[in-house]
Structures are given as C-alpha cells and as structure tokens.
C-alpha positions in Angstrom: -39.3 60.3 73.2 -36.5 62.1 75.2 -36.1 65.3 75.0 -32.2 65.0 73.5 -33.7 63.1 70.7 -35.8 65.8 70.0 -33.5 68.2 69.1 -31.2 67.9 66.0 -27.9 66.7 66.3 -25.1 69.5 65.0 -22.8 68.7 62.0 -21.5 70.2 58.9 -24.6 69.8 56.8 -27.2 71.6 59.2 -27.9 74.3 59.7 -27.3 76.9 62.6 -30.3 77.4 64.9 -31.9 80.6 64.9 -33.8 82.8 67.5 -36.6 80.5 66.8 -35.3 77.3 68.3 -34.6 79.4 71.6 -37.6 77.4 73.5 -37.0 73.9 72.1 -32.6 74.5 73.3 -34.3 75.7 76.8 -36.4 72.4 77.0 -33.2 70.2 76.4 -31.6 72.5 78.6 -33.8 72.0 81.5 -33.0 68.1 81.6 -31.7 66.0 83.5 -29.9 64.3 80.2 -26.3 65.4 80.1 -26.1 65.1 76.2 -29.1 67.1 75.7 -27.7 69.9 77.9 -24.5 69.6 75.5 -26.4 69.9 73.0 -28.0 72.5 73.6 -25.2 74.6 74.9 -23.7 73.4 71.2 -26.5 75.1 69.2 -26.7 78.4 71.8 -22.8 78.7 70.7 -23.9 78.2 67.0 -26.7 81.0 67.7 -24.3 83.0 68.8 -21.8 82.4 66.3 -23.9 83.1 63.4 -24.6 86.6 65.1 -20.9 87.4 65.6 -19.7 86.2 61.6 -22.8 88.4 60.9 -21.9 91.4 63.1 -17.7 90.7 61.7 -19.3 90.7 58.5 -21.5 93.9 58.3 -18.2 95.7 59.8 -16.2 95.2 57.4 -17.8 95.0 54.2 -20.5 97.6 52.0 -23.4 96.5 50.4 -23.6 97.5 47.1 -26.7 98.4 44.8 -26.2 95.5 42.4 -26.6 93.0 45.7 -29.3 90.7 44.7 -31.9 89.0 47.4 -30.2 86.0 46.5 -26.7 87.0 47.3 -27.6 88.5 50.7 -29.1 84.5 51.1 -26.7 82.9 49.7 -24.3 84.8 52.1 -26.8 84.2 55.1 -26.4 80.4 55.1 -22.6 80.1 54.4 -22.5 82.4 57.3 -24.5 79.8 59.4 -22.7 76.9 57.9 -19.6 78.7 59.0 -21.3 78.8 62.7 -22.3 75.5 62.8 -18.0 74.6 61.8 -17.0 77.0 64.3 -19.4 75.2 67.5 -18.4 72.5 69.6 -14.6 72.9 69.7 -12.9 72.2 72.7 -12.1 74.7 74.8 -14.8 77.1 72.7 -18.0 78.3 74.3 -20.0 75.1 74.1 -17.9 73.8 77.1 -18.4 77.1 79.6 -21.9 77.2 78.5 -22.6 73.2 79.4 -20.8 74.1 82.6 -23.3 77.1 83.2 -26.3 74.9 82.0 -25.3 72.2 84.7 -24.7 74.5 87.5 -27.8 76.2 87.1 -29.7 73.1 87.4 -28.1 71.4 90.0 -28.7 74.7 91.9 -32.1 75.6 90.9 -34.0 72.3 89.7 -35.8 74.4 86.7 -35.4 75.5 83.3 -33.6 78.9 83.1 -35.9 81.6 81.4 -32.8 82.9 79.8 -29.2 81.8 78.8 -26.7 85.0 77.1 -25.7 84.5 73.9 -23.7 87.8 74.0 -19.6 88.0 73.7 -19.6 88.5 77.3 -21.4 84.8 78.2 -18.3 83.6 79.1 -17.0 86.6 81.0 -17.9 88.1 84.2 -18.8 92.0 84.5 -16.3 94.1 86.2 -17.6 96.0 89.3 -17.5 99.0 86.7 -19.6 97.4 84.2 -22.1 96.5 87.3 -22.3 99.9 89.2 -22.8 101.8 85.9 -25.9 99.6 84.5 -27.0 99.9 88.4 -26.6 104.0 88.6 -28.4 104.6 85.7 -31.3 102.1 85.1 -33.7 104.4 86.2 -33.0 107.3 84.6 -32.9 105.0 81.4 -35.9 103.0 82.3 -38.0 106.3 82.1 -36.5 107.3 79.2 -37.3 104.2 77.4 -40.7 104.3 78.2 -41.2 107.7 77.3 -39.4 107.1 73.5 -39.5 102.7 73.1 -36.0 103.4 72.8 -34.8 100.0 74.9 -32.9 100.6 77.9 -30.1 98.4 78.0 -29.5 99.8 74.3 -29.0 103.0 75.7 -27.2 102.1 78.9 -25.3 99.9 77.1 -23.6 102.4 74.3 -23.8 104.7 77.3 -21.4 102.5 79.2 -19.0 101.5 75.5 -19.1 105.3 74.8 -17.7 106.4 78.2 -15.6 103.5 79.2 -18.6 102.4 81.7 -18.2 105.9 83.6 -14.3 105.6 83.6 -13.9 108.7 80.9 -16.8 110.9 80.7 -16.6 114.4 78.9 -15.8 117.2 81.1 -16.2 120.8 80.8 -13.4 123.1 81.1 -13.9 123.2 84.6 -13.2 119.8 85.1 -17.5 119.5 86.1 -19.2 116.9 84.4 -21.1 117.2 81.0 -23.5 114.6 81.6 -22.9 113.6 78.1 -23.3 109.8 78.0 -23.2 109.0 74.2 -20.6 111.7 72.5 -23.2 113.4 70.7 -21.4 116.4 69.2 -22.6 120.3 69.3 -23.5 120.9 65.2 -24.6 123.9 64.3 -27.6 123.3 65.1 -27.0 123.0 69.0 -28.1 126.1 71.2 -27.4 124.4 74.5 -24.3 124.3 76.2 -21.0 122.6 75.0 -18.2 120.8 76.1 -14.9 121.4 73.8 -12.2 118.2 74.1 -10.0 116.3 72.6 -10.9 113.1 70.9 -10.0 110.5 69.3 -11.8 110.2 65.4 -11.0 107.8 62.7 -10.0 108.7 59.8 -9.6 106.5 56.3 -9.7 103.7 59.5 -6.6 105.0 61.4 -7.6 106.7 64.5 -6.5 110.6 65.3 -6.6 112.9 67.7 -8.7 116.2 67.2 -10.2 119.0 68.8 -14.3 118.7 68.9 -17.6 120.1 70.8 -19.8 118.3 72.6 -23.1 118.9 73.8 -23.6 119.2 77.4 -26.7 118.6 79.8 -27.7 119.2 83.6 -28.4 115.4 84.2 -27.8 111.9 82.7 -31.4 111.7 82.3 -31.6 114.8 79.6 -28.7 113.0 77.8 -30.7 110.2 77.8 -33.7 111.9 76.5 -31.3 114.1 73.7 -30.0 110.7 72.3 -33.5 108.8 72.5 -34.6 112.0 70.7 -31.5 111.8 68.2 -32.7 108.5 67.2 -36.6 108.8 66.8 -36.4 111.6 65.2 -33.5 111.5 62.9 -34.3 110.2 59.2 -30.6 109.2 59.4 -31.1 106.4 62.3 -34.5 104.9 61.0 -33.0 101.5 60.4 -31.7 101.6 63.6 -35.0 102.4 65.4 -36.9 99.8 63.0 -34.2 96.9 64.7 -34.7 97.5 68.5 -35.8 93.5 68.3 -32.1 93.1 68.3 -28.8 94.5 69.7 -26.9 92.9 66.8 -28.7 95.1 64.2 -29.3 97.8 66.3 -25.3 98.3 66.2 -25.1 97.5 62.7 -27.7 99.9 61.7 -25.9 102.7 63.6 -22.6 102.1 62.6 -24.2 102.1 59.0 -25.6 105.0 59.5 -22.4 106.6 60.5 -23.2 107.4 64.5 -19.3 106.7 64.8 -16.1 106.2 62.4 -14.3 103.8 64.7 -14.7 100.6 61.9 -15.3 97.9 64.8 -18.2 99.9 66.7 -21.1 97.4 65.6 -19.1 94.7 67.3 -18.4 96.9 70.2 -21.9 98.1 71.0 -23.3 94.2 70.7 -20.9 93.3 73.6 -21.4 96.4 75.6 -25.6 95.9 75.4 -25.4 92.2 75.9 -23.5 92.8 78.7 -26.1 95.3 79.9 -28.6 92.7 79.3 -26.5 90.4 81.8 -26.2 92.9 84.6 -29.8 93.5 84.4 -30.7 89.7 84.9 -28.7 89.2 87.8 -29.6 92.7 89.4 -33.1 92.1 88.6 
C-alpha cells in the first residue's frame, strides 16, 4: 500500500487532524509521492488551522458557568470542520508548506523530524527575531531547567513583550531594567523599579498611563522573577498545567489576566512559535 493511500483524503465531512496524526503526515511527507506530500502539507495547514479558530476563539469570547461538556464539544468539532473548509485554498498555506516539504527533500533525502505549524511557517524571522532568541537562550535554558518553565515560552513572550529587544524598559537614567516580560512593581515588590509610560487597555481601547516596573541586575533574574511569577502564583496554574502547548499556554495567561491587550493569546502563539523556529535552525 502507498503511503498516500494511507493517509485520509481532506473534505468537508472529515475531520481536522490533530497532534496525533503528526507521525503518520511526516511519513507521507517523507515520500517521494508528490500527492502524499500535498496531502500532507493539506492536513499540517488543517492542524494549524484548527489551533488558530481556537486561539481566535478563546480571545474573544468568555466561558460561562452554565457551559456544558457538550457545548465546549460541540464547539470543538465545528471548529475543526471550520479548519478542514479553510485548508487547501490556493494561495493558503498548503501551497508554501508543499513547497517547503519538497525542498527539504530534494535537499536532504529524509523525513524532516519537524515541520512549524506556527503563524510564522510561512514567514521568515527578521535578524531581530534571530539575534534575540540567540542572546538569551542560555540565560533561559538555565532558567528553564531550574523551574520546567519551557524556554522558548519564556524567550518567546520575552521577545512579544519587548518588541524582540527593540523597546525594553529603561530606568530614568536611560540604563537598562533588565525587565523582559513587564512585570509591574505591586506593593508587594521591595526591589528596584522602573517608572514609564505605557500603553494599557482599557474596556478594549488602548491608553497611555504612568506605571512601575520591576527592575533586575541581569536578564537571567528576570527570567528567574517571571518563572517564579508563574510557579508560584495560584493565579497562573492553568497556565503552568499547559506547557505541552504554546496555544494554551497563551490562552491560559491571557485568561488569567497577565495582560489587558484582548489579542495577546494570539500574539504570544506567534511570538513562541517563532521562537521554536529560530531554535531549530540555530540548533
């Protein structure tokens, strides 16, 4: 049997494949069949759409107390039905990820271990993007196996909450904070701070207001502050029960109200898939 015949043709009565199909896509993948590298690439663009409508989803909408466990699954497969709809279009993602597929081949005569579903799978990372994820991979790296926080989580809303490096908080001084993920100087804060302006959201319309930050003597202690903010926070336990995936990650912080911007889940996904894309190819 060929291995295109082994995988399950796409159309608008099937369903979208999940994380659990990942090894049967990379077999058709790794091919020589150009249909089953289509298809493939047409059920990794299904994958990921399922994951953005579900992101899009969680954004913009509240669960409520009366949702029933058949709601939430009856939303869950119109959600993949939507992704299966959405795959294959021309011009869509299917076409740039067959392209990668058949490049990758051609050039390395094996299976790829990996492909991105991320936002960013089409896109390349800027030199910013790639220097950032570079600089602080250690720092992170250590950090993450001190807490099981995962490093490109971290470096990743590092890079969204900064502008990967581009607008870091400053001290009156104009010397660097060291402050990677905006965590702000509560009360409860006896170290030093960093007072700026920023830019809040506020019944969804963004403003501009005066706030403290906390400030550190290396990236790696803001790394360690926020890892700490996380563990040991009742508020973020959601958050640290979904490191298994950057989607829910996101949506579990923005949930849990780590910022007020209304799009941040979606935000943090690409920023942590693109992390996981510079790590790869810097590997």
């Amino acid at each position: 049997m060929s291995v295109s015949s082994s995988i399950p043709a796409l159309n608008s009565n099937s369903l979208a494949a999940d994380a659990r199909s990942l090894d049967t896509l990379k077999l058709a993948a790794g091919s020589n069949d150009p249909k089953a590298t289509r298809e493939a690439a047409k059920q990794f663009e299904s994958l990921f759409m399922r994951e953005l409508i579900k992101s899009m989803r969680e954004a913009t909408m509240k669960s409520g107390l009366m949702d029933s466990d058949g709601e939430k699954l009856g939303t869950d497969l119109l959600d993949q039905q939507f992704a299966v709809q959405l795959s294959g279009m021309p011009g869509g993602l299917t076409e740039a990820i067959t392209r990668q597929l058949t490049q990758q081949m051609s050039g390395a005569g094996r299976t790829p271990s990996t492909v991105s579903l991320g936002a960013t799978s089409a896109v390349n990372p800027t030199a910013s993007q790639s220097g950032f994820v570079s600089q602080h991979s250690d720092a992170a790296g250590r950090v993450a196996q001190a807490t099981g926080i995962p490093a490109s989580f971290m470096i990743g809303q590092a890079g969204h909450e900064t502008g990967w490096g581009r607008s870091e908080i400053r001290n009156a001084d104009g010397s660097n904070s060291f402050n990677l993920f905006g965590i702000k100087a509560t009360a409860g804060w006896t170290g030093k701070v960093a007072e700026i302006t920023t830019t809040e959201y506020v019944d969804g319309e963004p403003r501009k207001v005066s706030a403290k930050f906390r400030a550190y003597d290396s990236y790696e202690d803001s790394f360690r502050d926020y890892a700490r903010l996380i563990n040991e926070s009742p508020r973020y336990a959601q958050a640290r029960a979904s490191t298994s995936s950057a989607t829910a990650y996101a949506s579990e912080l923005q949930r849990a109200g780590y910022a007020t911007d209304p799009s941040y889940a979606a935000k943090l996904s690409r920023a942590i898939n693109t992390t996981l894309q510079l790590q790869r190819t810097q590997a």
